[in-house]
C-alpha positions in Angstrom: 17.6 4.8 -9.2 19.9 7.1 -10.6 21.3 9.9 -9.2 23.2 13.1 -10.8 26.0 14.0 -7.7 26.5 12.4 -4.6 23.9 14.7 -3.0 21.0 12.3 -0.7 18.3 12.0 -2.4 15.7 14.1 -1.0 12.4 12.2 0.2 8.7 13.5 -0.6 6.1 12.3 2.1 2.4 11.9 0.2 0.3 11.2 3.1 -3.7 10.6 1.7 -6.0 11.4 4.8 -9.7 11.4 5.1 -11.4 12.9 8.4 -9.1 11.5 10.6 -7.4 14.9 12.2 -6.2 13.4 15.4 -4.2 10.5 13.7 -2.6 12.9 11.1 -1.5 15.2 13.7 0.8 12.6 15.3 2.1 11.4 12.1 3.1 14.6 11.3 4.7 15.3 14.5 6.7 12.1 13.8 7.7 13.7 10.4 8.8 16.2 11.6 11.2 14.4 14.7 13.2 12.6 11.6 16.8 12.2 12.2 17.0 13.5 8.7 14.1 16.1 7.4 12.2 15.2 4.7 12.6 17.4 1.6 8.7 17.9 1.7 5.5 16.6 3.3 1.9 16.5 1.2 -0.5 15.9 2.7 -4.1 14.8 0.3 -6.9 15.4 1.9 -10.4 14.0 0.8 -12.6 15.1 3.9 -15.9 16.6 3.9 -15.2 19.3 6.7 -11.7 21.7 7.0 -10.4 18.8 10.5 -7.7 18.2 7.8 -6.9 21.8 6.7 -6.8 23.0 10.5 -4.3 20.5 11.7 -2.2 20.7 8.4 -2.1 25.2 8.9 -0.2 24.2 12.5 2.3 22.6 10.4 4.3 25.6 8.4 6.2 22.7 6.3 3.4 20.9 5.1 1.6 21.0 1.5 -2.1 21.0 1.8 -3.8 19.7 -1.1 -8.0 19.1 -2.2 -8.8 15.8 -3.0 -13.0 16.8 -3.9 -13.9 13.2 -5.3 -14.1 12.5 -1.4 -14.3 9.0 0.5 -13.1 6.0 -1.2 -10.4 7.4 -3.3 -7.2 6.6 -1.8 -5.6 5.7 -5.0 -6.7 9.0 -6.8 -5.0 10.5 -3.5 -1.8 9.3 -4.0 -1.8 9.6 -7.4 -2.5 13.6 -6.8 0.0 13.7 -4.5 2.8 12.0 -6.0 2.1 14.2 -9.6 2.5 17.3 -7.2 5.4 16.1 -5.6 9.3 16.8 -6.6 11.2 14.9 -4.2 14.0 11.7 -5.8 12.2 9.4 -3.8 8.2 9.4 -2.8 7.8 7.6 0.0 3.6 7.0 1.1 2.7 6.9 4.7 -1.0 6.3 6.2 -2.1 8.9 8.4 -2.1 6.2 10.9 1.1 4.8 10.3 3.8 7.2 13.0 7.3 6.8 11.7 10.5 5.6 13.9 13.2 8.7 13.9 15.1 7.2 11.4 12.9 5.9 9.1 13.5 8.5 6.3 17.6 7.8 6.7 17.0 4.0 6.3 14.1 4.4 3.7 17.2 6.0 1.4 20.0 3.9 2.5 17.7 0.9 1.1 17.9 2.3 -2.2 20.4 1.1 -5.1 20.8 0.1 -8.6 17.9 -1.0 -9.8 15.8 -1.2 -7.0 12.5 0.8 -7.8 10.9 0.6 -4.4 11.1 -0.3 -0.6 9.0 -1.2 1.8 9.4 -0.9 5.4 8.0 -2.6 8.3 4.9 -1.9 9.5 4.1 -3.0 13.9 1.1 -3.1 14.6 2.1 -3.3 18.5 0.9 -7.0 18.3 3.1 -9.3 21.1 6.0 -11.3 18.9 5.0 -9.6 15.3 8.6 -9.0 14.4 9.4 -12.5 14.8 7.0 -14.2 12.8 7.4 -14.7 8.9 10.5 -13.3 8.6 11.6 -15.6 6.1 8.0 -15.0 4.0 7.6 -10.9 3.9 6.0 -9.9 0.9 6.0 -13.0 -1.3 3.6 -13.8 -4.4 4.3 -17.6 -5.2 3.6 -18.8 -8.8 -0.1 -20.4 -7.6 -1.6 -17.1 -6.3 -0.4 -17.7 -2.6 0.5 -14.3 -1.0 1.8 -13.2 1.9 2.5 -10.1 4.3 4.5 -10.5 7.5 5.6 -7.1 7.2 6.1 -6.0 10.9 9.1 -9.1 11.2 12.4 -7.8 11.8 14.4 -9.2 8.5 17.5 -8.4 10.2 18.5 -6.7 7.1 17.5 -6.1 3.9 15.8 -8.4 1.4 13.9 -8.9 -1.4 10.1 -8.8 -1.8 7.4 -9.1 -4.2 5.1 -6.9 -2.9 4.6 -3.4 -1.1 2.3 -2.5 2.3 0.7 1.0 1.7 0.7 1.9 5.0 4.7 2.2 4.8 5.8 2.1 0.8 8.3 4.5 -1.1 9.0 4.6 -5.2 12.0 6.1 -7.2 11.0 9.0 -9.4 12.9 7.0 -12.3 10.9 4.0 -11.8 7.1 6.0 -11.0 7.7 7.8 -13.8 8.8 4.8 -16.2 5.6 3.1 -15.1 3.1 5.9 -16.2 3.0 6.9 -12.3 0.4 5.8 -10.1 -1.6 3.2 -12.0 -5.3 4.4 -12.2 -7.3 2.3 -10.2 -10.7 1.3 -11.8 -13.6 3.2 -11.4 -16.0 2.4 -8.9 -14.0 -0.2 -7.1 -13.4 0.7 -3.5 -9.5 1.0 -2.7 -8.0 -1.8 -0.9 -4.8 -3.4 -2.6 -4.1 -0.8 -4.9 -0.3 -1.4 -3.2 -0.5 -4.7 -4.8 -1.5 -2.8 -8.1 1.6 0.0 -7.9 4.1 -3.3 -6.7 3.7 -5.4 -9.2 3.7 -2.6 -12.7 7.0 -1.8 -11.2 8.0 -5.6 -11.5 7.0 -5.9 -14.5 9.3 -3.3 -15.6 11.8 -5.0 -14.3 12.5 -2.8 -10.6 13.4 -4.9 -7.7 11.7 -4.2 -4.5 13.0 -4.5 -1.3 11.8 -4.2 2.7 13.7 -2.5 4.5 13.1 -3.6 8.3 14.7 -0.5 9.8 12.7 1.9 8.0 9.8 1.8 10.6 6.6 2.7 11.6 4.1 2.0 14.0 0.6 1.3 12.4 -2.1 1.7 14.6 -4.8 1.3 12.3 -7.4 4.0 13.0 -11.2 3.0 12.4 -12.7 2.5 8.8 -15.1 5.3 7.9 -17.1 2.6 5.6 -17.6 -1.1 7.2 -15.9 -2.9 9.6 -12.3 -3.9 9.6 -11.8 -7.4 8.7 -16.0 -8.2 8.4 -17.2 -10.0 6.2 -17.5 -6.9 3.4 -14.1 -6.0 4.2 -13.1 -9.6 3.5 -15.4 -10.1 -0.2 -13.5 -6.3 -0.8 -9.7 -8.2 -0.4 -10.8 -11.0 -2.5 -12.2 -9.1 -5.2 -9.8 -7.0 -5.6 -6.2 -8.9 -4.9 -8.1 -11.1 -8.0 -8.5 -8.0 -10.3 -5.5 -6.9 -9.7 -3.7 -10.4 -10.7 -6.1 -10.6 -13.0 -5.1 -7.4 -15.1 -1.5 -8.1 -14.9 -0.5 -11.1 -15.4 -4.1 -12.3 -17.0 -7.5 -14.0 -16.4 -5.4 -17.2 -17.3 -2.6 -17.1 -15.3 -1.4 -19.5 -12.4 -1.7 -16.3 -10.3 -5.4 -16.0 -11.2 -6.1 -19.6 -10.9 -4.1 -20.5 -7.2 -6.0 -17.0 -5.8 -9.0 -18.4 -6.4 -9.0 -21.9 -5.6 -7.1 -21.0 -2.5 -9.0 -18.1 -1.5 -12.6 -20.5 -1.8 -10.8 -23.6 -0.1 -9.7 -21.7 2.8 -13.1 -20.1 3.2 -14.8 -23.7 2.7 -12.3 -25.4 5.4 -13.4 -22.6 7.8 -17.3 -23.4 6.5 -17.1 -27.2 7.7 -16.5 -26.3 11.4 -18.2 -22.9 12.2 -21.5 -23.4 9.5 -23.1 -20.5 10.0 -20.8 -17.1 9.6 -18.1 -18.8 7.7 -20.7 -19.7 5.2 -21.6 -16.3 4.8 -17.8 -15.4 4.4 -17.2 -17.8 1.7 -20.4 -16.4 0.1 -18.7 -13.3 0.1 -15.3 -14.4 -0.6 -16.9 -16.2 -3.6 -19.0 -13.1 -4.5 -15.9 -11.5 -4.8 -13.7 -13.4 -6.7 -16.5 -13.1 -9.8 -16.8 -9.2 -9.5 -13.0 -8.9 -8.9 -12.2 -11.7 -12.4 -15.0 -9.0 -14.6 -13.3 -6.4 -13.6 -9.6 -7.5 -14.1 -10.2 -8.6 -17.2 -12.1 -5.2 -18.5 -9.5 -2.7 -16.4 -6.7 -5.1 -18.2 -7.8 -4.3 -22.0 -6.9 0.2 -20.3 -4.3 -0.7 -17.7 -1.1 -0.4 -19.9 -0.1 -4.1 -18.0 2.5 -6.3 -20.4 
């Protein structure tokens, strides 16, 4: 990221909320305790009732925005919300997700020569997260293997190949390099569009980073659609972390291939000992993987991917 004087950049929060007015209420109050404001806070709201709009008028500094294609489009959201915003840096926070008091000064510190985003951890208030996988955060290995680990404590800054949503910030420079916010196919339910907006920036060449100290607490508010982590959530990750691969890097690709050989091994290895709902997960994970493969390799031919 460049920058014209020696002026900090200034930081614009897109927060994308639907129907959840208690949640966004503390994260904005936790916007609004940063050590070091926020040049602006926009807040995308997709609801069916004015919750959103009531809680977002007791906030003075916030930007209040209409999403009317309602539930399910998170990535439409952000895409509205970073296209309305002006800030250096745009930095996207879940509703749920209440940031540490200097998570704004440390989301810029992170920044530097051709880094195009940063990441910061994301607790989930889970007993030894920050110690786990700190020496795997964010990593996509050549044969589709992926992984998260993004509330460990790094120590220190390092390099990643993927973003969290919950907690994820791009340069203008490099957003607006990419095309902005990639479009995310229609009719596909949002859920690693992150993976999506990481990886176009790597392809252009922007490092990403995670930034440990940049903070927040993700509490993870309930779904409005499904169940967290059921089976349909599960067939919804699989589809979809394969049609993203899929349309940029290619249906071919070792990327492509490891996802879904791993993805159906570790659903089968689960299937031998607990027969009957981990063969309806890898059902589902395999029901997936073909839905998320047709539409990777359609979305890929409009995409704009290398």
């Amino acid at each position: 990221m460049t920058e014209a004087s020696n002026t900090a950049p200034r930081v614009s929060v897109v927060i994308a909320t639907y129907e959840r007015p208690d949640a966004l209420e503390r994260c904005l109050e936790h916007l609004r305790a940063q050590l070091e404001p926020v040049w602006e806070t926009i807040v995308v709201d997709a609801s069916p009732t004015s919750s959103t709009k009531d809680v977002c008028d007791r906030f003075p500094e916030v930007r209040y925005i209409r999403n009317d294609a309602g539930i399910g489009t998170l990535p439409l959201s952000r895409k509205i919300g970073a296209e309305a915003s002006s800030g250096d840096i745009i930095a996207f926070i879940d509703d749920d997700a209440f940031a540490d008091p200097g998570w704004s000064r440390n989301l810029v510190e992170a920044y530097g020569p051709g880094i195009g985003g940063v990441v910061g951890q994301a607790r989930n208030d889970v007993a030894g997260e920050t110690s786990r996988g700190a020496d795997e955060v964010g990593r996509l290995y050549p044969d589709g293997r992926m992984t998260a680990n993004f509330a460990a404590d790094t120590g220190g800054v390092v390099d990643v190949d993927h973003m969290i949503g919950c907690n994820m910030s791009v340069s203008r420079e490099a957003l607006d390099q990419i095309g902005g916010v990639p479009q995310w196919p229609s009719g596909i339910e949002a859920l690693g569009e992150d993976l999506l907006l990481s990886l176009r920036l790597r392809q252009w060449g922007w490092r990403l980073v995670f930034a440990p100290r940049a903070g927040v607490l993700h509490i993870g508010a309930p779904q409005h659609t499904g169940r967290r982590f059921g089976v349909r959530y599960q067939a919804r990750g699989a589809r979809n972390r394969v049609l993203v691969l899929c349309a940029v890097y290619g249906p071919g690709s070792s990327y492509v291939r490891g996802m879904v050989v791993h993805t159906l091994a570790e659903s089968g290895g689960s299937a031998v000992h607990q027969i009957g709902g981990a063969v309806l997960r890898f059902g589902a994970s395999a029901a997936g993987l073909a839905r998320g493969l047709y539409v990777g390799i359609r979305y890929r031919r409009t995409a704009g991917c290398k």
